[in-house]
C-alpha positions in Angstrom: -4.0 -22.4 -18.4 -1.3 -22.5 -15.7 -1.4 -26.2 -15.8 -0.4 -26.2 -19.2 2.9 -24.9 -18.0 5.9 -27.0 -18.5 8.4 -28.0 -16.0 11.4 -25.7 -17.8 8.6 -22.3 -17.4 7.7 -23.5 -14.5 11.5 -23.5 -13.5 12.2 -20.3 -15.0 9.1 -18.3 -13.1 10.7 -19.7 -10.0 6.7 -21.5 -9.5 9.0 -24.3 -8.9 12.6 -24.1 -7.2 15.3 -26.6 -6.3 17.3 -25.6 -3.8 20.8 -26.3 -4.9 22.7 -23.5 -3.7 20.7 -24.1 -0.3 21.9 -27.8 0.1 25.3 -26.8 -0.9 27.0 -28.7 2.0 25.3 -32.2 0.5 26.8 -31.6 -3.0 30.2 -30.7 -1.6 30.0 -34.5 0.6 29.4 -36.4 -2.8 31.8 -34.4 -4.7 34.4 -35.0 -1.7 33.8 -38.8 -1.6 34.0 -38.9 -5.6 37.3 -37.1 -5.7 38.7 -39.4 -2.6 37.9 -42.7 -5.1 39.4 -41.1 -7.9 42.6 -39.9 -6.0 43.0 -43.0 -4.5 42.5 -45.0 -8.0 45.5 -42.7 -9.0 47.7 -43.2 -6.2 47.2 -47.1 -5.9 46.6 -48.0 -8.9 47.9 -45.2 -11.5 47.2 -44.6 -15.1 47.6 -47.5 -17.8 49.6 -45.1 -20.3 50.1 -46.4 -23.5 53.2 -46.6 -25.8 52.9 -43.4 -26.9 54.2 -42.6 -23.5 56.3 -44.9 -21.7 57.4 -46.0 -25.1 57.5 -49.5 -27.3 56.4 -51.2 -29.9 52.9 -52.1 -31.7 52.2 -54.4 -33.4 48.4 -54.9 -35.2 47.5 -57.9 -37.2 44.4 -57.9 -39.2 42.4 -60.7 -39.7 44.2 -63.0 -37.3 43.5 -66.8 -36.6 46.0 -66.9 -33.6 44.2 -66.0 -29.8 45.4 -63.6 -27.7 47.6 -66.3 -25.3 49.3 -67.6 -28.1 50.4 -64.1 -29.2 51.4 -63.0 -25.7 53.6 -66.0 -25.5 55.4 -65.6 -28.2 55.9 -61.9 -27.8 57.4 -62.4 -24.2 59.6 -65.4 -25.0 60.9 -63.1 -27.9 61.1 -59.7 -25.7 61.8 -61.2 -22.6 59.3 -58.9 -20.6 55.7 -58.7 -20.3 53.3 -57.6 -23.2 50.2 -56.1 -23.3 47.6 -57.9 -25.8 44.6 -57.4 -27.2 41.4 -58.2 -29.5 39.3 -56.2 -31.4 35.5 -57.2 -32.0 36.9 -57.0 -36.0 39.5 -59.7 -35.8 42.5 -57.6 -35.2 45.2 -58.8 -32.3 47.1 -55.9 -30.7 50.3 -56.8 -29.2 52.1 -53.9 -27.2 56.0 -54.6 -26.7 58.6 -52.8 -24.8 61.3 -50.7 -26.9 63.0 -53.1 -29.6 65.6 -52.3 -32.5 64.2 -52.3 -36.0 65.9 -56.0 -36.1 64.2 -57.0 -33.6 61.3 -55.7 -34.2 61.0 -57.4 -37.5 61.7 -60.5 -36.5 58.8 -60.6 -34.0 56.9 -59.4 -36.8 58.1 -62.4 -39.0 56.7 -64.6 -35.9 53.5 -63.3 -35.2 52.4 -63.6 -39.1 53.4 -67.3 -39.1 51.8 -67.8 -36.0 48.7 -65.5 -37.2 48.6 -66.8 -40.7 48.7 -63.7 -42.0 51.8 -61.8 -44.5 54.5 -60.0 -42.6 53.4 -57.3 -44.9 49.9 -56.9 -43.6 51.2 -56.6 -39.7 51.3 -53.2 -38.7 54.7 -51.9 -36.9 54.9 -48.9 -34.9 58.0 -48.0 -32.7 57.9 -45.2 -30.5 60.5 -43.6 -28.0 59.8 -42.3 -24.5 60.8 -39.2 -25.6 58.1 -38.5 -27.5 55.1 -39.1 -25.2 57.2 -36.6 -22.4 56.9 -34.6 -25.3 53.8 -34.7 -25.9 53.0 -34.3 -22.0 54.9 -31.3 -21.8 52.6 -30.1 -24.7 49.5 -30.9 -23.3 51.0 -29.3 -20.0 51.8 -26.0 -21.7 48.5 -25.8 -23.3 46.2 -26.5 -20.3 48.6 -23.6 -18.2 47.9 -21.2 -21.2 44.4 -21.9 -21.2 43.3 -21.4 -18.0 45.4 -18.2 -17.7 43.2 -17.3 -20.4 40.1 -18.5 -18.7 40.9 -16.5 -15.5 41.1 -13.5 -17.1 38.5 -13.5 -19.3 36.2 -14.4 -16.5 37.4 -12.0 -14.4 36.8 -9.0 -16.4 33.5 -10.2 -18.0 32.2 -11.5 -14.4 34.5 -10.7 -11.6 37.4 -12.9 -10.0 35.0 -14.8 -7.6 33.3 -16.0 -10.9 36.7 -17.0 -12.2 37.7 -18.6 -9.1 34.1 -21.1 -8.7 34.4 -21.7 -12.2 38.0 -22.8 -12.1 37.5 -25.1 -9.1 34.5 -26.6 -11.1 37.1 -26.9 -13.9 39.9 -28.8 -11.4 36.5 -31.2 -10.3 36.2 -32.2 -13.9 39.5 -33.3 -14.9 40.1 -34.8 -11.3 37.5 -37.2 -11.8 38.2 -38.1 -15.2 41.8 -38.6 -15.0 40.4 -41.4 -11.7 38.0 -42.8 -14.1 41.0 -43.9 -16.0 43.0 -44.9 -13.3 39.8 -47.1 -11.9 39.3 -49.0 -14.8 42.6 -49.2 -16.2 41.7 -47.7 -19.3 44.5 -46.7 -21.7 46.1 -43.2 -21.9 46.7 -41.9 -25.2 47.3 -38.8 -27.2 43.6 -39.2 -27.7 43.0 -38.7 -24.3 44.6 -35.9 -23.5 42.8 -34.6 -26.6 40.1 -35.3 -24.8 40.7 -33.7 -21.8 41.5 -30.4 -23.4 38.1 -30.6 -25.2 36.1 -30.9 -22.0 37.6 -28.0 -20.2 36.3 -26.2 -22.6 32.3 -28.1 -22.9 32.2 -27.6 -18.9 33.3 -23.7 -18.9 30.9 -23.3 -21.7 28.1 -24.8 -18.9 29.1 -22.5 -16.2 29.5 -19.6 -17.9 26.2 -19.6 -19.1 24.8 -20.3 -15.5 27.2 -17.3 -14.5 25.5 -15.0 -17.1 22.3 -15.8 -16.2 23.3 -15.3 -12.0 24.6 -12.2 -13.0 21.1 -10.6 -14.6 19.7 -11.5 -11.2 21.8 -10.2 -9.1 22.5 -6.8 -10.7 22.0 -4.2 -8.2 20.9 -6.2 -5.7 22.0 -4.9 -2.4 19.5 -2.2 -3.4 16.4 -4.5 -2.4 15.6 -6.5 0.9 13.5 -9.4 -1.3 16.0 -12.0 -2.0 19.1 -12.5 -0.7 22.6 -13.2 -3.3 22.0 -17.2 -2.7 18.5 -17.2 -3.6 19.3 -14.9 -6.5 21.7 -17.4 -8.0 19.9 -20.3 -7.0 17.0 -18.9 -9.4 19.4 -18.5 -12.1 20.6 -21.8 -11.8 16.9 -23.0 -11.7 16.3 -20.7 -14.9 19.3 -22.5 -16.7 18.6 -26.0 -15.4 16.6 -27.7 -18.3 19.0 -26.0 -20.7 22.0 -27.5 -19.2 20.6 -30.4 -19.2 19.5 -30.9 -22.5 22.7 -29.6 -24.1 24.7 -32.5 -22.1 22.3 -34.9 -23.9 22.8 -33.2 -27.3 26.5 -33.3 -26.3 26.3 -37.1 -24.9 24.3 -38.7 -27.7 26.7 -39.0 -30.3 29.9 -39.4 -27.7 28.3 -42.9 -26.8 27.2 -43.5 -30.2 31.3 -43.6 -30.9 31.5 -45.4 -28.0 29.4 -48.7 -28.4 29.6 -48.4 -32.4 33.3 -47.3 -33.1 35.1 -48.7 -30.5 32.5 -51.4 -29.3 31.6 -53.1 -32.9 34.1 -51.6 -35.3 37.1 -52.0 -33.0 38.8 -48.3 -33.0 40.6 -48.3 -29.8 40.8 -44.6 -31.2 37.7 -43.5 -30.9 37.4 -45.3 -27.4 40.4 -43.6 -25.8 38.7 -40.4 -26.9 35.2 -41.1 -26.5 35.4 -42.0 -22.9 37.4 -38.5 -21.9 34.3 -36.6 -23.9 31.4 -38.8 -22.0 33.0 -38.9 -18.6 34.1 -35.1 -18.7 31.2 -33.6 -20.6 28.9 -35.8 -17.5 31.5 -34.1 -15.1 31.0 -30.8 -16.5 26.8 -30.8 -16.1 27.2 -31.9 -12.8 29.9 -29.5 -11.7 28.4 -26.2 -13.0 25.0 -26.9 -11.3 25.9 -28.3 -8.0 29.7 -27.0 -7.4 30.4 -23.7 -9.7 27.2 -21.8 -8.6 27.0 -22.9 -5.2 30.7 -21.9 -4.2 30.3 -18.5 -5.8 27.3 -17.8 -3.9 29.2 -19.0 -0.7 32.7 -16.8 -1.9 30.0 -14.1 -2.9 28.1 -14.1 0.8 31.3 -13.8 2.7 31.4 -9.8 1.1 29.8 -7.1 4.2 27.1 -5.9 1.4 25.9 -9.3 0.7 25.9 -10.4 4.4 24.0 -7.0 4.8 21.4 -7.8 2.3 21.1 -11.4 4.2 20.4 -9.0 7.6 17.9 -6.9 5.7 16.0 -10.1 3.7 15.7 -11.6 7.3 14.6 -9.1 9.0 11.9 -8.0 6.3 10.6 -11.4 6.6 10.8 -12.0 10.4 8.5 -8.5 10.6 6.1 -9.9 7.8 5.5 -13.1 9.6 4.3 -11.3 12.8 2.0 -9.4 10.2 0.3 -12.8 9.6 0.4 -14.2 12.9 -0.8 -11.3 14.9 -4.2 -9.7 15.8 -5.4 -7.4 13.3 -7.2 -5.1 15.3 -3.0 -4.8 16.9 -1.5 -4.8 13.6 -2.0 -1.2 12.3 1.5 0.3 11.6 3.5 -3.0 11.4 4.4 -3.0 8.1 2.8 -2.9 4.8 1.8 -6.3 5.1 -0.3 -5.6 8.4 -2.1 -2.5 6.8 -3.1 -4.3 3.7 -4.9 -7.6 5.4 -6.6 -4.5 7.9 -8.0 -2.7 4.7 -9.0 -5.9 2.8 -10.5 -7.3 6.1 -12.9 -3.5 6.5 -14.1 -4.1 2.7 -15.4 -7.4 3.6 -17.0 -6.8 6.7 -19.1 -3.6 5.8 -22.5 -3.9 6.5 -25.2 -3.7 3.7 -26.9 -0.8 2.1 -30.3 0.0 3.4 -32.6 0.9 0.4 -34.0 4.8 0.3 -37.6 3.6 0.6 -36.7 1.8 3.8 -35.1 4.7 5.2 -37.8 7.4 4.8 -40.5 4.9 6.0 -38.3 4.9 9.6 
């Protein structure tokens, strides 16, 4: 019957164990070495930010017969600087300008549709400040401060602070390495990115906090036992919550990558991709962080208190004294431990001799 079991009982009856919390020192190397890349993709490299920010113009034309080197030409000879262009899988031609004047921005327009063979009246125009994407960063600024004020002290009077403060570095992990996932491959940075990035803060607390409550049930009262010690405790939780995590990030994933190659891949919403690709990398980051990172740094912040460092003494000692229970001669072991008297009182039941029949005893 046992072998029956599936791998997500078999995790939750701790019959089988991965020792995350144990090998915490291995997950912190590859998160180091990740965060390094990403830092340094940001420093050297920086983010590709798009008009919204630095400010310019945009221009989209729809059902163009031009190529992308012909439109960048004409753009720069008219602008004078260099401009970003692009194609779409649908047709459409891109062309990203600095700032221009209305006038002058029309009459690029006029050019690119004679160029394009397409009607000026087709060609999509957008012009767009720098004041508004500081805006818009200031924004997104106020909002992530707010929110993980919030965060804090919710989890710090539903948990306690050391949860908050796990959770929060987990939090910092995520959006590190998704802000140098941009700044590697030179993605754009939109307003739908930073959408983006506000909606996984909130997937990968969603992960740990579930981890949390489940490390929590185990280690209620727990200093009042000498079985487990805090870091075992959690790492059971985290074994407990494993297959769930992991099958909500695929849940989560599935349709993130379906916008990914469909939208943006086939249909051509650079939209959808700017999104899409702060959901998949963050949501990845999130499942990663809460199992190896969150629950693993609270058990080390948690270890570092003189009741769980007792409990450690206690859990060690209890075992140390069991194992010379095993190891030692029975006929020596009496008193040692309840361990030692249970093996002596199995080992009398199955060495008592057997029962002489009455008939054979009155015949002596």
């Amino acid at each position: 019957m046992s072998g029956r079991i599936g791998i997500g009982q078999r995790l939750y009856q701790g019959q089988v164990s991965v020792n995350f919390v144990g090998r915490r020192r291995t997950w912190y190397v590859i998160s180091a070495i990740i965060l390094l890349v990403s830092v340094g993709a940001l420093l050297f490299r920086g983010l590709n930010l798009g008009i919204e920010f630095r400010g310019g113009a945009d221009f989209a034309i729809s059902n163009a017969t031009c190529s992308v080197e012909q439109a960048r030409t004409v753009a720069e000879a008219k602008t004078g600087a260099q401009a970003i262009v692009t194609s779409a899988v649908n047709g459409t031609i891109r062309v990203q300008t600095e700032s221009l004047t209305a006038d002058e921005s029309s009459v690029l327009a006029g050019q690119l549709a004679d160029l394009c063979g397409v009607p000026k009246s087709e060609i999509k125009v957008q012009v767009v400040g720098p004041t508004w994407g500081s805006e818009i960063s200031k924004k997104a600024l106020q909002a992530l401060v707010v929110f993980l004020l919030l965060v804090t002290i919710f989890l710090s009077i539903y948990f306690e602070w050391r949860m908050a403060v796990a959770a929060l570095v987990a939090l910092a992990h995520d959006l590190v390495i998704t802000i140098g996932i941009y700044a590697l491959t030179g993605l754009e940075v939109t307003p739908a990115t930073v959408i983006g990035l506000l909606t996984i803060l909130g997937f990968s607390l969603y992960d740990t906090v579930v981890v949390f409550d489940k490390v929590k049930e185990n280690t209620r009262n727990i200093a009042g036992q000498s079985v487990l010690t805090y870091s075992e405790a959690a790492n059971l939780a985290l074994n407990q919550t494993l297959v769930r995590s992991i099958n909500t990030s695929i849940v989560a994933l599935l349709p993130v990558l379906a916008i990914i190659i469909i939208g943006a891949g086939l249909l051509g919403a650079g939209t959808l991709l700017d999104l899409a690709v702060a959901l998949a990398v963050g949501m990845a980051a999130g499942t990663y962080s809460s199992i190896f990172i969150a629950t693993p740094f609270l058990a080390q912040l948690k270890e570092r208190q003189p009741a769980m460092r007792s409990l450690t003494a206690r859990v060690n000692a209890r075992r140390a004294q069991a194992g010379k229970g095993r190891t030692g001669d029975l006929d020596d072991a009496g008193g040692e431990g309840d361990f030692a008297i249970t093996t002596r009182v199995d080992d009398t039941v199955r060495n008592q001799p057997k029962r002489v029949s009455r008939s054979r005893r009155s015949k002596s």
